[in-house]
C-alpha positions as CSV (number, residue, x, y, z in Angstrom):
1,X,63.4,101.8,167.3
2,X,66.4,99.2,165.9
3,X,69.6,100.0,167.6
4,X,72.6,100.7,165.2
5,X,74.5,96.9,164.9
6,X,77.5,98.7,164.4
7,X,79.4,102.1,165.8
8,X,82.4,103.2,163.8
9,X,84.8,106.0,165.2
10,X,85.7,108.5,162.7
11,X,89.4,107.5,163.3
12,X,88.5,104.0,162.0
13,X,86.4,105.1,159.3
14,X,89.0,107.2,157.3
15,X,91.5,104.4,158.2
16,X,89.6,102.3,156.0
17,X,90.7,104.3,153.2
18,X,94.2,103.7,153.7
19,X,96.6,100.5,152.9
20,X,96.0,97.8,155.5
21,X,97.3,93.9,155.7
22,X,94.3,91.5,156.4
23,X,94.4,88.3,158.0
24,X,92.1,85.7,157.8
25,X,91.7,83.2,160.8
26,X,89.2,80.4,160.6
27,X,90.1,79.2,164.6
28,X,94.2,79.1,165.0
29,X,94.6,78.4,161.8
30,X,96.0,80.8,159.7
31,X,94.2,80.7,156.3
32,X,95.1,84.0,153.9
33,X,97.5,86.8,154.7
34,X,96.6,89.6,152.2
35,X,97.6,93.2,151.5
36,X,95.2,96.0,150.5
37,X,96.7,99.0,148.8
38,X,93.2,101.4,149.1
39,X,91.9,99.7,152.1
40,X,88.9,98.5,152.7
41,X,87.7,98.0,149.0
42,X,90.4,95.0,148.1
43,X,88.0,93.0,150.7
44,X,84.4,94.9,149.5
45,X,84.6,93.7,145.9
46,X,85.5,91.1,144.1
47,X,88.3,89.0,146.3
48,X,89.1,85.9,145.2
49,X,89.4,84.1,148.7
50,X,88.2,86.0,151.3
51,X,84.7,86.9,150.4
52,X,81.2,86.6,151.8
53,X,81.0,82.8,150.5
54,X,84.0,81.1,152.2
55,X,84.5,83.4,155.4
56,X,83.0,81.3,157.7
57,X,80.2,83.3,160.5
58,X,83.3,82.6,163.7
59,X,85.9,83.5,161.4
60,X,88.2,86.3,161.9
61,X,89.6,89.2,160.0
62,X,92.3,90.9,161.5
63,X,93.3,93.9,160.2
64,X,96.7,95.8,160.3
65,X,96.8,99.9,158.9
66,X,99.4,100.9,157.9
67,X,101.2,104.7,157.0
68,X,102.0,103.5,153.2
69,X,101.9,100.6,150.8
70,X,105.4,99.7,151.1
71,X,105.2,99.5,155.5
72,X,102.5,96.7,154.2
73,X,103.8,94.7,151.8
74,X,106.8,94.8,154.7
75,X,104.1,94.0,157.6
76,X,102.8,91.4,155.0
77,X,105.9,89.4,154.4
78,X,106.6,89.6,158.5
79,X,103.4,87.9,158.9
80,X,103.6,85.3,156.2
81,X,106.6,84.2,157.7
82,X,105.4,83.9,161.3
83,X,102.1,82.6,160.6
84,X,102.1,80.3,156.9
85,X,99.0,80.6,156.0
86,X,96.9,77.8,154.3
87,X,96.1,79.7,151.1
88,X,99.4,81.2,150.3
89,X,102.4,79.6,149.4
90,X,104.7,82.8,149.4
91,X,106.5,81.7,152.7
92,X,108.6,84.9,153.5
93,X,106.8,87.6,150.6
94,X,108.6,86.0,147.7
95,X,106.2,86.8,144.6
96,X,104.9,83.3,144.1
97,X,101.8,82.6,142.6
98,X,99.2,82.0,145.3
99,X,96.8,78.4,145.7
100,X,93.6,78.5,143.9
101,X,91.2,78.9,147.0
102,X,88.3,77.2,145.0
103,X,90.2,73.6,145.1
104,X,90.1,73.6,148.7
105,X,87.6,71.8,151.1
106,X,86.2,75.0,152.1
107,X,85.0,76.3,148.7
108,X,81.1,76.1,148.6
């Protein structure tokens, strides 16, 4: 009989439902620093960057819950900040428009 690949806690499972701040990591490099408001289903559906065809297999997802949506756009623009991702250009949360993913070398 398989073995389940994944075990998820019912603490983490109905944290999934709730606002979160992503952070993609391809190595050290900071690539995308995103903000879900209804958790898990911003990275689930149609996302225009971090998606199934240009996360990489070692890449990372880090994931940050937070109480509301406001504590992540907060969280978000702390992160930004600290980190400067590759893929957005709104250093410090300023409402920038972000880089087109797909003219990258990593688009497939």
């Amino acid at each position: 009989m398989k073995s389940p690949d994944l075990v998820v806690p019912g603490c983490h499972f109905t944290a999934m439902f709730q606002p979160f701040v992503y952070h993609w990591l391809r190595g050290e490099e900071s690539l995308y620093i995103g903000v879900s408001e209804f958790g898990w289903q911003r990275l689930l559906s149609k996302h225009k960057w971090v998606n199934r065809v240009n996360v990489m297999p070692d890449d990372k997802i880090m994931v940050y819950y937070c109480d509301t949506k406001a504590a992540a756009l907060t969280l978000e623009a702390e992160l930004i900040a600290r980190h400067e991702p590759k893929y957005v250009c709104n250093k410090g949360g300023k409402l920038e428009r972000k880089v087109d993913f797909r003219h990258s070398p990593f688009y497939r």
